[in-house]
C-alpha positions as CSV (number, residue, x, y, z in Angstrom):
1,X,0.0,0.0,0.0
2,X,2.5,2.1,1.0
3,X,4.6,1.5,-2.3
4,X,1.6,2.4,-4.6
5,X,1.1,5.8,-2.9
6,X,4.5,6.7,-3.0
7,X,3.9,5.6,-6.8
8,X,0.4,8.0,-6.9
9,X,2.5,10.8,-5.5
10,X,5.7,10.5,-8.0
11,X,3.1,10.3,-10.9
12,X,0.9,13.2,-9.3
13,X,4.2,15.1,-8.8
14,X,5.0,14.4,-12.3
15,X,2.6,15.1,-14.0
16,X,2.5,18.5,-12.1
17,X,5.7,19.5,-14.0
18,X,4.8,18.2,-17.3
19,X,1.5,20.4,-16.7
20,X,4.2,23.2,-15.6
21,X,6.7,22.5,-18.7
22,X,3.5,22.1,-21.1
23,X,2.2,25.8,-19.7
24,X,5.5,27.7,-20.5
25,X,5.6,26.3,-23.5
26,X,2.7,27.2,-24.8
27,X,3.1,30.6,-23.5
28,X,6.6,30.9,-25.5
29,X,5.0,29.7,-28.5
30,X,2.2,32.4,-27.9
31,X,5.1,34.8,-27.6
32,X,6.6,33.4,-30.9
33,X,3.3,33.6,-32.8
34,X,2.5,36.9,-31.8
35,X,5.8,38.3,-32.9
36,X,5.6,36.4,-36.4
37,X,2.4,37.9,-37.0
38,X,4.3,41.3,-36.1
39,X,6.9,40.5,-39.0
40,X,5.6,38.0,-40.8
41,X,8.7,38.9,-43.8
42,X,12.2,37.5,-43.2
43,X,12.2,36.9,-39.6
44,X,11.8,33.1,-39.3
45,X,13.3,33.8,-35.4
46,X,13.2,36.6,-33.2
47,X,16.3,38.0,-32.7
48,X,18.2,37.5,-29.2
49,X,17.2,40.4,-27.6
50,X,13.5,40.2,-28.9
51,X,13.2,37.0,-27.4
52,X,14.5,37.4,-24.0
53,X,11.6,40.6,-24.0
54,X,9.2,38.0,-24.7
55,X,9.9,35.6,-21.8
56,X,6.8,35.3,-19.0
57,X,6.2,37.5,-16.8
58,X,7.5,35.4,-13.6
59,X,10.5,34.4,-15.6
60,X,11.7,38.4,-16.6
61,X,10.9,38.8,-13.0
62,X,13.2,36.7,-11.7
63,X,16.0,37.2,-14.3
64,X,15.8,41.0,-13.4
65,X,15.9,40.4,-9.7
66,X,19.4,37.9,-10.8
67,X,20.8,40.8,-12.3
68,X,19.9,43.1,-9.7
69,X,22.1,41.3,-7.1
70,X,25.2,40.8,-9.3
71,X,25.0,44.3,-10.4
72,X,24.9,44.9,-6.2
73,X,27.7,42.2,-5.9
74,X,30.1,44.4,-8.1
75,X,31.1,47.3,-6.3
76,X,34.9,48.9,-7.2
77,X,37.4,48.1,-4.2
78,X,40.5,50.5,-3.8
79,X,42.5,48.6,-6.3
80,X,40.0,49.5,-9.1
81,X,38.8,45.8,-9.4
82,X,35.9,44.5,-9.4
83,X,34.9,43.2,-6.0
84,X,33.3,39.4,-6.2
85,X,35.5,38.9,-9.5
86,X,37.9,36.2,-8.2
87,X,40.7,34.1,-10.2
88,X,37.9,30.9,-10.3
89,X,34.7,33.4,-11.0
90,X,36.7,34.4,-13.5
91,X,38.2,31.1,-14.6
92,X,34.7,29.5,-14.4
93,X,32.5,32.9,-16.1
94,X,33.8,34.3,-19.4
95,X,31.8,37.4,-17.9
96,X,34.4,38.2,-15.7
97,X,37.0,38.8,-17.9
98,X,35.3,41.5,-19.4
99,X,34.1,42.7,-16.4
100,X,38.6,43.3,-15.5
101,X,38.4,45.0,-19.2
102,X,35.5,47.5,-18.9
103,X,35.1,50.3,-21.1
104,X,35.8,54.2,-20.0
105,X,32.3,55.4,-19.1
106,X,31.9,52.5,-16.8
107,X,35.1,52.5,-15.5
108,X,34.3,56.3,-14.6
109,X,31.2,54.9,-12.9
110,X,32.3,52.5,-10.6
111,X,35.7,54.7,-9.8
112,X,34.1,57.9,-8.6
113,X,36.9,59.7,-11.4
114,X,36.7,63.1,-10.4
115,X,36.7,65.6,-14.2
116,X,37.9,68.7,-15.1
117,X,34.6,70.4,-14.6
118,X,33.9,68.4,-11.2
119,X,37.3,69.8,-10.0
120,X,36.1,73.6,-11.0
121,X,32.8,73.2,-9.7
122,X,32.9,71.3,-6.7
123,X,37.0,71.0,-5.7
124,X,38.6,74.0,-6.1
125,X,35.6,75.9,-4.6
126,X,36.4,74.5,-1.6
127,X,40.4,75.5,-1.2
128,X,39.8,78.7,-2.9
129,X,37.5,79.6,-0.1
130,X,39.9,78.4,2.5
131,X,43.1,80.3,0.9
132,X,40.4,83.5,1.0
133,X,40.2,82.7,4.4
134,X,44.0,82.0,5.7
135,X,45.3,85.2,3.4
136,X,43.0,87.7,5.7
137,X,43.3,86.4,8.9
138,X,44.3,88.4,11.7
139,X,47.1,86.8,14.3
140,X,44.8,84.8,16.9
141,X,41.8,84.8,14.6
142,X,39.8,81.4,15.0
143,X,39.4,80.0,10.9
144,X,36.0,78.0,10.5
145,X,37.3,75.4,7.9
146,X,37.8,72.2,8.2
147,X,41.2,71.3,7.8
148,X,40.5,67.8,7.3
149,X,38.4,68.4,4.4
150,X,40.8,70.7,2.7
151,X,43.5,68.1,3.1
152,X,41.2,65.1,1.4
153,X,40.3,67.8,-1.5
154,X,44.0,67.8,-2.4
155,X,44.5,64.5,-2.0
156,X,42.0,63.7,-4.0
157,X,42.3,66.4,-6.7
158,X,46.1,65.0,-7.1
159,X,45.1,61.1,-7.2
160,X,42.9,62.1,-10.2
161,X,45.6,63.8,-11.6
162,X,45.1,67.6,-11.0
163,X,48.0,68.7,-9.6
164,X,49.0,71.1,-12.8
165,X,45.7,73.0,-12.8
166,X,45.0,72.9,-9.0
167,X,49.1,74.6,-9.0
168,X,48.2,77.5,-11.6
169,X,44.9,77.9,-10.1
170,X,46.8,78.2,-6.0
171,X,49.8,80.6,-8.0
172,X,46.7,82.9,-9.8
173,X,44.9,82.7,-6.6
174,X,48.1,84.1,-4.3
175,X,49.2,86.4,-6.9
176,X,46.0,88.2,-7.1
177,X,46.2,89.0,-3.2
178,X,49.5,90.1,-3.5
179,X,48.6,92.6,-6.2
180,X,46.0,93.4,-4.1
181,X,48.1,94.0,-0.9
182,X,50.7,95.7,-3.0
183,X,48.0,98.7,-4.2
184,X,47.0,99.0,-0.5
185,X,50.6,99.9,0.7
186,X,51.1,102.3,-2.3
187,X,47.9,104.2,-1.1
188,X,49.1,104.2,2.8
189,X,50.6,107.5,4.2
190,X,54.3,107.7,4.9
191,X,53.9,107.6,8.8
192,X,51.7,104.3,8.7
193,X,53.5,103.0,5.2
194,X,56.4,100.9,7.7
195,X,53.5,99.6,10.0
196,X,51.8,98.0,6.9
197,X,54.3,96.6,5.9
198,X,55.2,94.9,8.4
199,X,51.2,93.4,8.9
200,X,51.6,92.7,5.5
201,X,54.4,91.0,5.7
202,X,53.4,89.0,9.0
203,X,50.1,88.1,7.6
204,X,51.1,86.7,4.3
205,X,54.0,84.6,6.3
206,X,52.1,83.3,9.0
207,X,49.5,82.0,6.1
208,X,51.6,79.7,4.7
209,X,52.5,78.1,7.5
210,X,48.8,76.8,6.8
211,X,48.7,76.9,3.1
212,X,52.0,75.0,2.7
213,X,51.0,71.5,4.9
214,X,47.7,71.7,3.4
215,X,49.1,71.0,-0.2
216,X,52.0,69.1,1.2
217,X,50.3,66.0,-1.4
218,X,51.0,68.4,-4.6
219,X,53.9,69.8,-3.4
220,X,55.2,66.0,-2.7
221,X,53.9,64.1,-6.1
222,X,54.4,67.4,-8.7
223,X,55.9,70.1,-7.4
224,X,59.4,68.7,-5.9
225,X,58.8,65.9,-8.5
226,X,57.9,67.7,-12.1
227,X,59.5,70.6,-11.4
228,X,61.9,70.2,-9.3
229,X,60.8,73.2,-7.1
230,X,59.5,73.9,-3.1
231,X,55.7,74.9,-2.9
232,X,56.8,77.3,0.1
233,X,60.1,78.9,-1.9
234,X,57.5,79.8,-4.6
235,X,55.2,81.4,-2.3
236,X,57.9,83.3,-0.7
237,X,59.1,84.3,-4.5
238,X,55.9,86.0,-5.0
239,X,55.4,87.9,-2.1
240,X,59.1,89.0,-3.2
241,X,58.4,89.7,-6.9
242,X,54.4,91.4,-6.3
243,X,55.0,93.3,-3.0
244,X,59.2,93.3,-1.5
245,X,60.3,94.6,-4.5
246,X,57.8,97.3,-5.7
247,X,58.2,98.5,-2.2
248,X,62.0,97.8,-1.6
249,X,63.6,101.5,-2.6
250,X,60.7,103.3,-0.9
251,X,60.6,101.3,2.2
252,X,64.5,101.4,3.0
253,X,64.6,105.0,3.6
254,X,62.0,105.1,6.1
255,X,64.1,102.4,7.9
256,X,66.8,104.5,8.3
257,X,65.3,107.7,8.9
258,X,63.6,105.6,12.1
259,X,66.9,104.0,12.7
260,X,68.6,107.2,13.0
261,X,65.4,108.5,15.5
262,X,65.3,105.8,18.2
263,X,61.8,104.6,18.9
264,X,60.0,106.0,16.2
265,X,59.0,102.4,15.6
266,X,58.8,99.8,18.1
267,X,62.1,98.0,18.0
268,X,60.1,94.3,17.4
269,X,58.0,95.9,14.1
270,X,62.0,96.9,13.2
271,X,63.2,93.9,13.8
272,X,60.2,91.4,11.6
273,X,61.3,94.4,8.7
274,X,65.0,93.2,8.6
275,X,64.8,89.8,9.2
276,X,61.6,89.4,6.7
277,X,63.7,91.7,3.8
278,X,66.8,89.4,4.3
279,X,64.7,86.0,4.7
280,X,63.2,87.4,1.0
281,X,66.1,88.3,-0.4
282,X,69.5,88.3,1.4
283,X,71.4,90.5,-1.3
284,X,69.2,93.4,0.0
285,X,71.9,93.8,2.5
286,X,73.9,96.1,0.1
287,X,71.6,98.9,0.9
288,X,71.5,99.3,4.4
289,X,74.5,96.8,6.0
290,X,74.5,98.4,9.0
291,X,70.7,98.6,9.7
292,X,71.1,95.2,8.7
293,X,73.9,93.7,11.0
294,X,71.8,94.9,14.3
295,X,69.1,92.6,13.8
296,X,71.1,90.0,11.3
297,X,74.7,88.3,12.9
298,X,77.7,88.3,10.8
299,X,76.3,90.9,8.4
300,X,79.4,93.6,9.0
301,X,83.3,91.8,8.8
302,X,84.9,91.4,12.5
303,X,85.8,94.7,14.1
304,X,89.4,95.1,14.3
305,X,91.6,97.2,16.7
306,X,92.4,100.1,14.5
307,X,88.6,100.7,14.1
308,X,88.1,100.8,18.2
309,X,87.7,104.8,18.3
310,X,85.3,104.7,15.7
311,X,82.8,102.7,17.2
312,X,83.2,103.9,20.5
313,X,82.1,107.7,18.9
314,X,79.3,105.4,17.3
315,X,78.3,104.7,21.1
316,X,78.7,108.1,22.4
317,X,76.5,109.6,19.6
318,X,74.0,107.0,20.3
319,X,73.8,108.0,23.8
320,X,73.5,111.7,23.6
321,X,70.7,111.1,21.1
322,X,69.1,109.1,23.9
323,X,69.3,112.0,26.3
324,X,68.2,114.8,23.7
325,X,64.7,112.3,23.5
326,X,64.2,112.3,27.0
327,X,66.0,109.3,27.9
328,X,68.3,109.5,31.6
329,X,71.1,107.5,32.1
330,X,69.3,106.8,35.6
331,X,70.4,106.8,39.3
332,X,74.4,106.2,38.8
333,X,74.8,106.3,42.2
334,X,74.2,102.6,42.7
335,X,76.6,101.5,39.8
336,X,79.7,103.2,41.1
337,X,78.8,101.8,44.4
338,X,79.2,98.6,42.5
339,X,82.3,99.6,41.4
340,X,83.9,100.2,44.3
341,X,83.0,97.4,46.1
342,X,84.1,95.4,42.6
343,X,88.0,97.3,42.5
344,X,88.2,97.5,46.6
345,X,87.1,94.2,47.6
346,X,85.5,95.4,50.5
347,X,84.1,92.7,52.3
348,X,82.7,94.7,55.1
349,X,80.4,96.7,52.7
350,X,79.7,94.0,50.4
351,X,78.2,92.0,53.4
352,X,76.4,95.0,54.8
353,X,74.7,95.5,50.9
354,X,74.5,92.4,49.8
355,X,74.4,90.4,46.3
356,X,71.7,90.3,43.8
């Protein structure tokens, strides 16, 4: 009993899928008719991609749904292949070899490749907002950019092989504010002309030490390698060629007119001058050598005896021009105090004063 309905359900079962099989394939050949009565001229068989549109329902269903999840399968790893493609997927699917082969406009699909006009329009944006930004700042003033973001831009712009456009674009960009800067200080009167220079000088320095990390990836993979060059010594040349030098022979003579009348300037605004011409261009010496040598060592040769009188006028000079300005030599009592007990060796007074 029990072996004839076991038999009963394998011929039920059976005929099920016969019924099945017979089903679709009437419903192909309905497909088949329908599209020779469409052409009925020299089109004995639908062509391949006709036929696969003509396919039931719950069969185009579930051949979309097949593609859906290799499509989903396929995402581009790091490398630029084709994650899922393995050496026996691709051994065993002829698919996969194309799929290591693809074509540009896919490949720019799956690799996120970042264009010229993506770079104008979304990239550079971005830096040329945060260059704005580090050029103006004041000393102490809090910059809302992300740093982070600026630094993945670059990196990103330089993978995708921007670094020539994204350099002319940073050089136009800096060169603009410099002309900018440089028509400012022409305008300023001659009693605030050394003042703004020297805030223009400090500003434009104290921004690279943002600007220049923040392309360190361009400056790495083009600039030191192309050309053979330093992103920061270019910077520096331009503040040298669009502002230093347009500014040079009208600048150095208020430096020594406010050498010459001490404290007209605050010594440290004097001394970020100096240093900043000589940093920019060390042959600048020539004008002013011994403006030069108070802020700069080893500017002047060694003094030697024969020149002894000389500078000790020099010191003498200096002193009386102190005086004439309001400027005492102080209580002088104390030091010759000091000297005494220094020459007599007075132990008596020196314990009764004291050291400090």
């Amino acid at each position: 009993m029990e072996e004839e309905s076991m038999e009963e359900e394998g011929g039920s079962s059976s005929s099920y899928e016969a019924m099945m099989d017979d089903q679709n394939h009437n419903n192909w050949e309905a497909g088949v008719d329908g599209y020779r009565q469409q052409h009925p001229a020299g089109h004995a068989q639908a062509p391949l991609g006709d036929r696969a549109l003509q396919l039931p329902a719950d069969r185009k269903a579930q051949r979309g749904q097949q593609e859906e999840e290799e499509e989903a399968q396929m995402v581009p790893e790091a490398n630029g292949l084709m994650k899922g493609c393995d050496s026996t997927g691709a051994a065993g699917k002829g698919g996969a070899v194309a799929a290591a082969t693809i074509n540009t406009s896919t490949s720019k699909f799956l690799m996120n490749v970042i264009t010229i006009e993506d770079y104008k329009s979304t990239y550079w944006p971005k830096l040329d907002s945060a260059i704005d930004q580090l050029l103006t700042q004041s000393p102490g003033d809090y910059i809302p950019i992300s740093y982070e973001q600026i630094y993945s831009c670059v990196y990103k712009c330089v993978c995708q092989q921007h670094s020539e456009q994204m350099y002319s674009d940073l050089i136009k960009k800096i060169t603009n504010h410099l002309e900018r800067v440089s028509k400012e200080l022409q305008a300023s009167p001659p009693d605030l002309y050394i003042e703004r220079f020297n805030i223009a000088l400090g500003q434009y320095m104290g921004a690279l030490q943002s600007i220049v990390p923040l392309f360190i990836y361009m400056n790495k993979f083009y600039i030191e390698t192309k050309l053979n060059r330093d992103l920061k010594d270019d910077l520096i040349k331009l503040f040298t060629e669009h502002v230093a030098e347009k500014h040079i022979y009208s600048l150095m003579p208020l430096l020594l007119e406010a050498q010459s009348t001490p404290f007209q300037i605050t010594p440290s605004t004097m001394a970020n001058i100096v240093k900043g011409l000589y940093t920019l261009r060390p042959e600048w010496v020539q004008m002013a050598p011994a403006l030069f040598s108070k802020f700069i060592p080893n500017i002047l040769p060694p003094a030697v005896e024969s020149e002894l009188q000389e500078y000790a006028a020099q010191d003498q000079k200096l002193q009386r021009e102190l005086m004439q300005n309001g400027f005492t030599r102080g209580d002088q009592s104390r030091k010759r105090a000091g000297e005494e007990l220094t020459y007599n060796g007075s132990s008596a007074c020196a314990s009764s004063r004291g050291y400090r």
